[in-house]
C-alpha positions in Angstrom: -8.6 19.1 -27.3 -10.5 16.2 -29.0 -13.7 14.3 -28.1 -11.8 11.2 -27.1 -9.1 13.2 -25.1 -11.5 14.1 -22.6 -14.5 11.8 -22.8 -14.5 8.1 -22.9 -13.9 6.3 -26.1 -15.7 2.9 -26.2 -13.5 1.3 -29.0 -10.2 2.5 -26.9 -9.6 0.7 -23.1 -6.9 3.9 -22.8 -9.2 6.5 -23.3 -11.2 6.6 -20.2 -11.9 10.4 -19.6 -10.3 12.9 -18.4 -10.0 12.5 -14.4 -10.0 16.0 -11.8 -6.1 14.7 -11.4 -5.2 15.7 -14.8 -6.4 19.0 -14.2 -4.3 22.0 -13.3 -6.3 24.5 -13.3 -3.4 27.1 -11.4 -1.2 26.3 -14.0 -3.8 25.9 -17.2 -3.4 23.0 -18.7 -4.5 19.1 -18.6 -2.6 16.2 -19.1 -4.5 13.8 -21.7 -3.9 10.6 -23.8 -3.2 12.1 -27.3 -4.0 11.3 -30.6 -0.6 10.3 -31.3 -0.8 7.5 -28.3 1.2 9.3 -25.6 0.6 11.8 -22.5 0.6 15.9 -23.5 -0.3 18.1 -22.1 -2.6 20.7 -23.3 -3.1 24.8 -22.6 -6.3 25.8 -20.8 -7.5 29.2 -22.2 -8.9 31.6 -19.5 -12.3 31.3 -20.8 -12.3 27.4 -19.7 -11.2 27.9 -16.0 -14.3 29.2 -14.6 -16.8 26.7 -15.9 -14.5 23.5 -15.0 -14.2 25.5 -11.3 -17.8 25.3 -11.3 -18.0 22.1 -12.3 -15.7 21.2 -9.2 -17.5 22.9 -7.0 -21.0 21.1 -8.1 -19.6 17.7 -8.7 -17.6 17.9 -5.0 -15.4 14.9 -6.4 -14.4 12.7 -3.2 -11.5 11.9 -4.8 -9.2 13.0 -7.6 -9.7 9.7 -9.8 -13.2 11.1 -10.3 -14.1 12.0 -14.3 -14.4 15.7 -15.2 -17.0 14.4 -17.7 -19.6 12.0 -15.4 -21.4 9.6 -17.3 -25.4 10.3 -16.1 -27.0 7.3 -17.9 -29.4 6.2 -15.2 -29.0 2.1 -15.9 -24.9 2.9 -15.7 -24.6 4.3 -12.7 -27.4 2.0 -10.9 -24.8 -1.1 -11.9 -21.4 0.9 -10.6 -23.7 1.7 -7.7 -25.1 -1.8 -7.2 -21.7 -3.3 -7.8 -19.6 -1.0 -6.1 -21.4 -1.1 -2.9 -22.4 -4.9 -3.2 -19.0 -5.6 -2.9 -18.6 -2.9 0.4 -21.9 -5.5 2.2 -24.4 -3.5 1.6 -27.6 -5.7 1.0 -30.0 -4.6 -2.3 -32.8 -3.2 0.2 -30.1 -0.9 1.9 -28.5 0.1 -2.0 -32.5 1.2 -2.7 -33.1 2.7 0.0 -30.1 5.2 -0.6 -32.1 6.7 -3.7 -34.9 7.7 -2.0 -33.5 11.1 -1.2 -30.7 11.3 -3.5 -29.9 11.1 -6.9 -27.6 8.3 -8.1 -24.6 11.3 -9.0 -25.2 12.5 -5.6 -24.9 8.3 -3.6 -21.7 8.1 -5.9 -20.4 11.4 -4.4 -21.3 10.2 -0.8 -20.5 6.8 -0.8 -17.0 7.3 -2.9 -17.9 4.8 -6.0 -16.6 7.1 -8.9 -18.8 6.8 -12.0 -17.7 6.1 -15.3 -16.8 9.2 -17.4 -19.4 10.0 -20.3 -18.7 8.7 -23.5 -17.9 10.6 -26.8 -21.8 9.8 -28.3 -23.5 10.8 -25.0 -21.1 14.0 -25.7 -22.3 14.5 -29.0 -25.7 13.8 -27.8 -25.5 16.4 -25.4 -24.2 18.9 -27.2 -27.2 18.1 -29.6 -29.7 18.4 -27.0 -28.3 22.0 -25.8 -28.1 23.3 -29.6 -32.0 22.1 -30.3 -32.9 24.1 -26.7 -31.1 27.1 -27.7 -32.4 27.3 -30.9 -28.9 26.8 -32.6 -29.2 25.6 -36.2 -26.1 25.3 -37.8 -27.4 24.9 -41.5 -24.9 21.9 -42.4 -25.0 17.8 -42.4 -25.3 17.4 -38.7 -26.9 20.8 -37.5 -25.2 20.5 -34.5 -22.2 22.0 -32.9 -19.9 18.7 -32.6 -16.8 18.8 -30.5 -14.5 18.6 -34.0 -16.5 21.5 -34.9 -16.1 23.4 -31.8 -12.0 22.3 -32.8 -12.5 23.9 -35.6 -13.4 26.9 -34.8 -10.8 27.6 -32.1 -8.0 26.6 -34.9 -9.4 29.2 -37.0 -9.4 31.9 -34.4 -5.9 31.3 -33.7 -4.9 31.1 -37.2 -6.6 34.4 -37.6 -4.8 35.5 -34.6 -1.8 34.3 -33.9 -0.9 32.3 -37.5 -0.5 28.7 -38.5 2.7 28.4 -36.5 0.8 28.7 -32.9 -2.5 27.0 -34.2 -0.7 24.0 -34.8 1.1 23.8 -31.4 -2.3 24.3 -29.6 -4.3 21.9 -31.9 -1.3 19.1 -31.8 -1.0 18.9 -35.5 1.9 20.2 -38.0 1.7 23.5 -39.6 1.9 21.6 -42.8 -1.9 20.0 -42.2 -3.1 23.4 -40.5 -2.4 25.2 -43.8 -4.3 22.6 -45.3 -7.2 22.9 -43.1 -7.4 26.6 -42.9 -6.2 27.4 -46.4 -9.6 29.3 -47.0 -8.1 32.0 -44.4 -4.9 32.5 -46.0 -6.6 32.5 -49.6 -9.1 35.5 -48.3 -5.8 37.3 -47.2 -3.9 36.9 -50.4 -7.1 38.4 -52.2 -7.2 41.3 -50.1 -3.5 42.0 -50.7 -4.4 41.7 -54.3 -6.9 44.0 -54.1 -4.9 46.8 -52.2 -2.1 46.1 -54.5 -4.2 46.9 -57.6 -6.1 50.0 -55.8 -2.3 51.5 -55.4 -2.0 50.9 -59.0 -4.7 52.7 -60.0 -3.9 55.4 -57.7 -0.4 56.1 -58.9 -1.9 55.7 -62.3 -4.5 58.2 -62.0 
């Protein structure tokens, strides 16, 4: 999946997150707003379904409209918060005296006013933030894993795998562009053919 499939895309009123309700985690796949402007609905490899279970079971979503992806910006959340319960009578002095033994995630769980989801730069931010901790230098432009890298990387496992036919059904594009993206992978393959092909030669030569 893309950034902007499941995060929020400022420069696109559609894309608003994913939500829990576009999850199926039983059935493995998610329901998002594609590139190419419509509903699909996208395979959940195993290795996914335990970390967004967990991330269920943290979050405790009071509802299903909830983002899978909260937005934790501190001056976000303190207006949906303000706003959302403004508008339920609560009075500013009541609204600040709900943080003072919660966090804001935690009075939006509580009090049912569901956050915004967090946007594709807080994404990238984040996953900027986790590679620095880890120690993860990539060595290219952005030193980062992005989330078109991480793409990436899945498109050339499954290429690798399972060939350009079933990469570009899992990575919504036509085999035609995932040949042109991976050609690197069938070029290493054609040499090694080449290789045993002249090996054999020289064998039955010899």
């Amino acid at each position: 999946m893309r950034g902007a499939e499941v995060l929020r895309d400022r420069s696109d009123e559609r894309r608003q997150g994913l939500r829990w309700e576009d999850i199926h985690l039983e059935d493995r796949y998610a329901t998002v707003f594609a590139k190419k402007q419509r509903l699909d609905d996208r395979g959940l490899p195993q290795p996914a379904i335990h970390p967004l279970q967990m991330c269920e079971k943290i979050l405790d979503p009071p509802n299903e409209n909830w983002p899978v992806f909260p937005s934790f910006h501190r001056p976000t959340l303190s207006q949906y918060l303000t706003d959302g319960l403004t508008a339920r009578g609560y009075t500013t002095t009541e609204i600040e005296e709900l943080h003072t033994d919660r966090s804001q995630i935690e009075v939006c769980t509580e009090f049912d006013v569901t956050p915004p989801s967090m946007t594709t730069g807080a994404g990238r931010h984040v996953l900027k933030r986790v590679c620095d901790e880890a120690g993860i230098d990539l060595g290219d432009v952005h030193a980062y894993l992005m989330p078109h890298g991480a793409r990436r990387g899945a498109g050339e496992v499954l290429v690798r795998t399972s060939g350009h036919a079933a990469a570009a059904r899992a990575l919504d594009n036509s085999e035609e562009v995932v040949r042109e993206h991976y050609s690197h992978i069938e070029a290493g393959e054609l040499a090694d053919e080449m290789t045993n092909a002249f090996e054999e030669a020289d064998q039955q030569g010899g």
